[in-house]
C-alpha positions as CSV (number, residue, x, y, z in Angstrom):
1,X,17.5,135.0,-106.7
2,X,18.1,132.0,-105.0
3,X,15.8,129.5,-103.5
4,X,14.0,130.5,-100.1
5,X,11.9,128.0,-97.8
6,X,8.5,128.9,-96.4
7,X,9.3,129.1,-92.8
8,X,6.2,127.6,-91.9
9,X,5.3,123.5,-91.7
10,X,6.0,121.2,-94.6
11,X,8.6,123.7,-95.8
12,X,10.9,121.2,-98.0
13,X,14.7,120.9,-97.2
14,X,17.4,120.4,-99.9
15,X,17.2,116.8,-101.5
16,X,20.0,115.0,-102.9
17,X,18.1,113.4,-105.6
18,X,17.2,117.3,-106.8
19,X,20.8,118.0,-106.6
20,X,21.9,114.8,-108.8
21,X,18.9,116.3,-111.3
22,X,20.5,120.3,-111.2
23,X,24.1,118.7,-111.7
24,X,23.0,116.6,-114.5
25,X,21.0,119.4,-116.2
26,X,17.8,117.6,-116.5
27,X,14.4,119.2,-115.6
28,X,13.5,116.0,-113.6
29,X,14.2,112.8,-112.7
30,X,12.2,109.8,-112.3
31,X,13.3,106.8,-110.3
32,X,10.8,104.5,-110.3
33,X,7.9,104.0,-113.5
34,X,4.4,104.9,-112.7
35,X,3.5,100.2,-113.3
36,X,6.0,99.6,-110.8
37,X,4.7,101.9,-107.7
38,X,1.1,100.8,-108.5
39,X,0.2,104.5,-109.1
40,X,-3.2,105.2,-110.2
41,X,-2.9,107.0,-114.0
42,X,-5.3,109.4,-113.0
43,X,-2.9,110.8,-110.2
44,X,0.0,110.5,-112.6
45,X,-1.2,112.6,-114.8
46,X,-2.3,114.9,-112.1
47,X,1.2,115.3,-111.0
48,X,2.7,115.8,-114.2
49,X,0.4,118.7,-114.6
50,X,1.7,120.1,-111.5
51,X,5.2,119.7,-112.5
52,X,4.5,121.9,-115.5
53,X,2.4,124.3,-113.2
54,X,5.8,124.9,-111.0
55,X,7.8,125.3,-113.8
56,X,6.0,127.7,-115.6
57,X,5.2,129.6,-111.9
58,X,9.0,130.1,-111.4
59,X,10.0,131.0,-115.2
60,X,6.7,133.5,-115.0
61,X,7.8,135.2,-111.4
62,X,11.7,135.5,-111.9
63,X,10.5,137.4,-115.2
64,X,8.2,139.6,-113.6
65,X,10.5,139.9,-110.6
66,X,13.8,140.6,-112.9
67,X,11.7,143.3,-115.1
68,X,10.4,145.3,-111.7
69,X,13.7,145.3,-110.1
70,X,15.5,146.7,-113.7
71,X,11.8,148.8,-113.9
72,X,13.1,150.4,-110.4
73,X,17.0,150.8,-111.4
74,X,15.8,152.7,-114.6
75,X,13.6,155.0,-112.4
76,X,16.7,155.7,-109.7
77,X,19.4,156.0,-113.2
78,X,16.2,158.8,-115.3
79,X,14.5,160.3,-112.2
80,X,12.7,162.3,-114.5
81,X,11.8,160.2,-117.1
82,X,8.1,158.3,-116.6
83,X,7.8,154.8,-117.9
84,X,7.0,155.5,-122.1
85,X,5.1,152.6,-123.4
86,X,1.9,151.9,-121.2
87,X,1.1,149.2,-123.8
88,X,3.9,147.0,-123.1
89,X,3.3,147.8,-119.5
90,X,-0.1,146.4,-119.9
91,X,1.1,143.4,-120.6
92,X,3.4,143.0,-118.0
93,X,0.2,143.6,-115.5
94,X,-1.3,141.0,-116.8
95,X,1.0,138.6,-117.0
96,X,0.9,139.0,-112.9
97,X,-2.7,138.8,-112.7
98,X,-2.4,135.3,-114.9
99,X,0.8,134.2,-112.6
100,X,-2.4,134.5,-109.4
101,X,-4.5,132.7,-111.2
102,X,-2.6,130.0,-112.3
103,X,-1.3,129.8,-109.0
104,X,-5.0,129.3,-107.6
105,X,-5.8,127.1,-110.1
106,X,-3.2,124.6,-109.3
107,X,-4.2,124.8,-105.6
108,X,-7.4,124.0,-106.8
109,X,-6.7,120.8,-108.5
110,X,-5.1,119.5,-105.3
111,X,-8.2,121.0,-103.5
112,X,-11.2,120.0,-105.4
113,X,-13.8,117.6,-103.2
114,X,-14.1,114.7,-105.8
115,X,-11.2,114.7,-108.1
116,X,-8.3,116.9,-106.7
117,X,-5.4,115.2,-105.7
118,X,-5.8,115.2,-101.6
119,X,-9.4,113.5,-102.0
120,X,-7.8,110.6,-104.5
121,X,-4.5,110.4,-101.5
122,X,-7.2,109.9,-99.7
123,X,-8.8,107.1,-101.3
124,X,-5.4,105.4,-101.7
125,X,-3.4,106.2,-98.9
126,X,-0.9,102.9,-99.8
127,X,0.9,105.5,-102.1
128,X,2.6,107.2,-99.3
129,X,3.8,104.2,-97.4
130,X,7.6,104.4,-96.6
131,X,9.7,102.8,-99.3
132,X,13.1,101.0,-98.7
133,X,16.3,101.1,-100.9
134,X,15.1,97.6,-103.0
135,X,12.2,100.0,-104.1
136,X,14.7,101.7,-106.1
137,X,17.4,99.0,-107.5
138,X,18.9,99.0,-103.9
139,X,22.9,100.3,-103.1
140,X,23.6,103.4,-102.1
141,X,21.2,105.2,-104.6
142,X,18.7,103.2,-103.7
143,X,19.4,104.0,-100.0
144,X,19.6,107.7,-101.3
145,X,16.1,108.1,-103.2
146,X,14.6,106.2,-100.1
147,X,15.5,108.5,-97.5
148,X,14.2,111.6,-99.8
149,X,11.3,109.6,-100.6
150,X,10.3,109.2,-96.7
151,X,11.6,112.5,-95.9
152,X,8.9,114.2,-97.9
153,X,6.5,111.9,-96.8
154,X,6.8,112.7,-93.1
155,X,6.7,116.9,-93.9
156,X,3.5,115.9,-95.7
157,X,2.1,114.2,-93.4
158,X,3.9,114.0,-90.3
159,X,3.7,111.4,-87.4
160,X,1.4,109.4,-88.8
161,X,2.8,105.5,-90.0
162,X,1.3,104.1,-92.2
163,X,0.0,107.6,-93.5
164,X,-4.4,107.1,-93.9
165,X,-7.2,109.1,-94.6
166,X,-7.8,111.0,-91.7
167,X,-3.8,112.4,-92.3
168,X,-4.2,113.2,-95.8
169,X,-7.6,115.2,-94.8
170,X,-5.7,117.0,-92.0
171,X,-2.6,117.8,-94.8
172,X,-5.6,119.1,-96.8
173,X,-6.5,121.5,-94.7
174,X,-3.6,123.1,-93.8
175,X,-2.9,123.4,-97.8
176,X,-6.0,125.1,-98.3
177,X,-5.7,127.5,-95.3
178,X,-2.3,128.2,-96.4
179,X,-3.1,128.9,-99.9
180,X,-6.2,131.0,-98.7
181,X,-4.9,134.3,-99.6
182,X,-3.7,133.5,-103.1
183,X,-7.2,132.4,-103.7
184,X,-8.6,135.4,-101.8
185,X,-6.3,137.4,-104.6
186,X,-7.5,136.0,-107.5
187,X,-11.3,135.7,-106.9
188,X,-11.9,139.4,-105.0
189,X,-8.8,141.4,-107.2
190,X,-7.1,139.7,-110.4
191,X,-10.2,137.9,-112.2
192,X,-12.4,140.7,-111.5
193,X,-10.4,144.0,-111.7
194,X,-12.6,146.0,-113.8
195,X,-16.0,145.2,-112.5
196,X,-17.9,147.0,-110.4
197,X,-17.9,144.4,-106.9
198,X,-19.7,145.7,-103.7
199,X,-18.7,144.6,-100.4
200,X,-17.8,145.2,-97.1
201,X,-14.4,145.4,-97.8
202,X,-12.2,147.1,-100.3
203,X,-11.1,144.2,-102.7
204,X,-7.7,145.9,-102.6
205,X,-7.3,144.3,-98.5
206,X,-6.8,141.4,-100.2
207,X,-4.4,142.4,-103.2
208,X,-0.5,140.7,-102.3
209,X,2.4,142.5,-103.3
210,X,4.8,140.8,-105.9
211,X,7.0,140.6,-102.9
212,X,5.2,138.5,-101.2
213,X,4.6,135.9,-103.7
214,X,8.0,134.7,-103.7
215,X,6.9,132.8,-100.4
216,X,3.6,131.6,-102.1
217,X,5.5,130.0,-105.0
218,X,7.7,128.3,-102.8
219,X,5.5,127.4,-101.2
220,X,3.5,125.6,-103.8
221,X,6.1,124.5,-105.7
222,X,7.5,123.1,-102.7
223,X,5.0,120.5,-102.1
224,X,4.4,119.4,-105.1
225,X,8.4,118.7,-104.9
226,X,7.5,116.8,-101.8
227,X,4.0,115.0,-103.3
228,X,6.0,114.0,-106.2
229,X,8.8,112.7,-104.3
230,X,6.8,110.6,-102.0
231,X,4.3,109.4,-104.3
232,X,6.9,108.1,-107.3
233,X,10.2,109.0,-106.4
234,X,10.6,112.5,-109.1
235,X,12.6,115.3,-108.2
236,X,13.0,118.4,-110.4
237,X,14.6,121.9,-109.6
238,X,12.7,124.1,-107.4
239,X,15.3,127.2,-108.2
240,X,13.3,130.4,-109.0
241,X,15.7,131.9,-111.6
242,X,15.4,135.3,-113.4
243,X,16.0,135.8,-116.9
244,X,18.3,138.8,-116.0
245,X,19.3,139.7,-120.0
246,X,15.2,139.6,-121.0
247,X,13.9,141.2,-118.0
248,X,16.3,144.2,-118.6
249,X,15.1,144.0,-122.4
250,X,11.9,144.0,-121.3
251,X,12.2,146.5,-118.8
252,X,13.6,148.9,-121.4
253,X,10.7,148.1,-123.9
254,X,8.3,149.6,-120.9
255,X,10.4,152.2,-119.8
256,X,11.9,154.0,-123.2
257,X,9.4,152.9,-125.3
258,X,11.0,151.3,-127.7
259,X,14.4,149.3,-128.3
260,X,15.9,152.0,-130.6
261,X,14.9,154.7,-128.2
262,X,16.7,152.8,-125.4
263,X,19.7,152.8,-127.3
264,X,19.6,156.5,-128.0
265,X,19.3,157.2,-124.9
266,X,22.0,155.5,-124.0
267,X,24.2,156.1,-126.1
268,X,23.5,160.0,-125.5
269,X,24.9,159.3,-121.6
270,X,28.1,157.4,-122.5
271,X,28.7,159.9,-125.0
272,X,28.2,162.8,-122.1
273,X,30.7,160.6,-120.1
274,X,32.9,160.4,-122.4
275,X,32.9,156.5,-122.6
276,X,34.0,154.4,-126.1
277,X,30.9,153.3,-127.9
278,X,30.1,149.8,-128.8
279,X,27.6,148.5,-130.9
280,X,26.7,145.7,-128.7
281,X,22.9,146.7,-127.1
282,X,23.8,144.8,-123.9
283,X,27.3,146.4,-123.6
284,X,25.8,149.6,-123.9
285,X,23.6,149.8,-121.6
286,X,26.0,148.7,-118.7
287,X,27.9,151.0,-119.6
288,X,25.5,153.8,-119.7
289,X,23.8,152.6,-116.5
290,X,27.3,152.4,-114.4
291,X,28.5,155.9,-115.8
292,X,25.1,157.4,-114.2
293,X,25.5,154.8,-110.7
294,X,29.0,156.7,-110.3
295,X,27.9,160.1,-111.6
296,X,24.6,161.7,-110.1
297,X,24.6,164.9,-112.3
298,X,25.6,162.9,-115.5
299,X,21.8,162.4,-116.0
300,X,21.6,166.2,-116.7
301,X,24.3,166.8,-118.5
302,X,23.5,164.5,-120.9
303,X,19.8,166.3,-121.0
304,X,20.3,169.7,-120.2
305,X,16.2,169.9,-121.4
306,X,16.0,167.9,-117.8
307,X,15.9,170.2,-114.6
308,X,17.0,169.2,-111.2
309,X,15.1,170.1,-108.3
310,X,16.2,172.7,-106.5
């Protein structure tokens, strides 16, 4: 699963400084130190916290979309078969719910009146002034990380030089309108599931698919790419990846009930199929899975308990 931009405004391009940090295998890196762009420690910090809040958004979502993709093959592969072990389903539920609240959370601390991070922009506006390559050692990195550095300033607050108050309240808003329904979800679904809420509406209007938050993830984690670009020159990868080998292990936990159950099952189809047996878990359950993909009725012939519908 591959990055995708929100097609909306302030949706991020590709940065060469975030390609020199995926090529180099590091998480993030920082070109200028925090005493050299005059940045506030408060704001520092705040960003650092929202460096870990995108990076533990993507790891959480390209789990849980990994293990309900393999959730779905296992249901097209054992039609008949209903998912086994509701408590490590439960789990996997919840884990959403947290990924919403998180998600909301993090908008929060940008959106707070006093101390979120919009409100102290606002206060010190000189943090997004365009930079030139001497800001960064100069040459053609320097010239590099400047360009990125203005780039992002200008999606997050565009035409505006020099970048004030009035432009950081206007990027507020449009953060908070486009984060709206995330915080709709959490408050009037995730947080408050099992009790009993009155309203006009059924809270479920405002429930969003798991679908859907792949845009809502990149869409956070795409400006805090851009606020920590413009405000101190740090890039990190924005790649949502999933865990394909644990979300299939997980996937089977949920679904068969167990890990040895999994591998009886299994085992019992590529022995129907007449396949070589292995004692490698991952091996086996390829090969069991592709010996069903190319045989429809090998599903009941290696349960004859199991009827087909008519």
């Amino acid at each position: 699963m591959g990055r995708r931009h929100n097609p909306g405004d302030n949706s991020c391009g590709s940065h060469p400084v975030t390609e020199l940090a995926r090529r180099s295998s590091i998480a993030y890196y920082c070109c200028v130190s925090t005493a050299d762009a005059g940045i506030d420690s408060d704001i520092d910090k705040q960003l650092k916290r929202c460096r870990f809040a995108a990076y533990h958004a993507q790891q959480r979502y390209g789990l849980l979309v990994g293990t309900m993709d393999r959730l779905r093959l296992l249901q097209e592969r054992f039609p008949r078969k209903q998912v086994y072990n509701s408590v490590a389903l439960q789990p996997f539920r919840d884990s959403f719910d947290m990924l919403v609240i998180d998600l909301c959370s993090a908008a929060k601390a940008w959106l707070d009146d006093d101390r979120g991070l919009f409100r102290r922009l606002a206060r010190q506006p000189n943090l997004l002034r365009r930079r030139t390559a001497e800001d960064f050692g100069g040459g053609d990195f320097g010239e590099i990380v400047a360009k990125d550095v203005n780039a992002a300033i200008v999606k997050l607050v565009p035409d505006e030089e020099p970048v004030g108050a009035a432009g950081i309240e206007r990027l507020r808003e449009r953060f908070r309108l486009a984060t709206k329904r995330v915080v709709n979800d959490r408050n009037k679904v995730r947080a408050h599931r099992y009790e009993q809420i009155r309203g006009a509406v059924d809270a479920r209007a405002f429930q969003i698919s798991l679908e859907e938050y792949a845009t809502h993830v990149e869409y956070l984690v795409d400006h805090i790419l851009q606020a920590c670009l413009a405000i101190n020159g740090t890039a990190f990868d924005t790649e949502i990846k999933v865990p394909h080998a644990d979300a299939a292990d997980l996937a089977d936990l949920i679904f068969h009930g167990t890990i040895g159950g999994a591998t009886w099952t299994y085992r019992t189809v590529c022995k129907a199929a007449s396949k070589q047996d292995t004692d490698r878990y991952g091996e086996l359950r390829e090969l069991a899975l592709q010996s069903l993909d190319q045989n429809l009725e090998l599903y009941f012939l290696a349960f004859p308990g199991v009827k087909a519908e008519p």
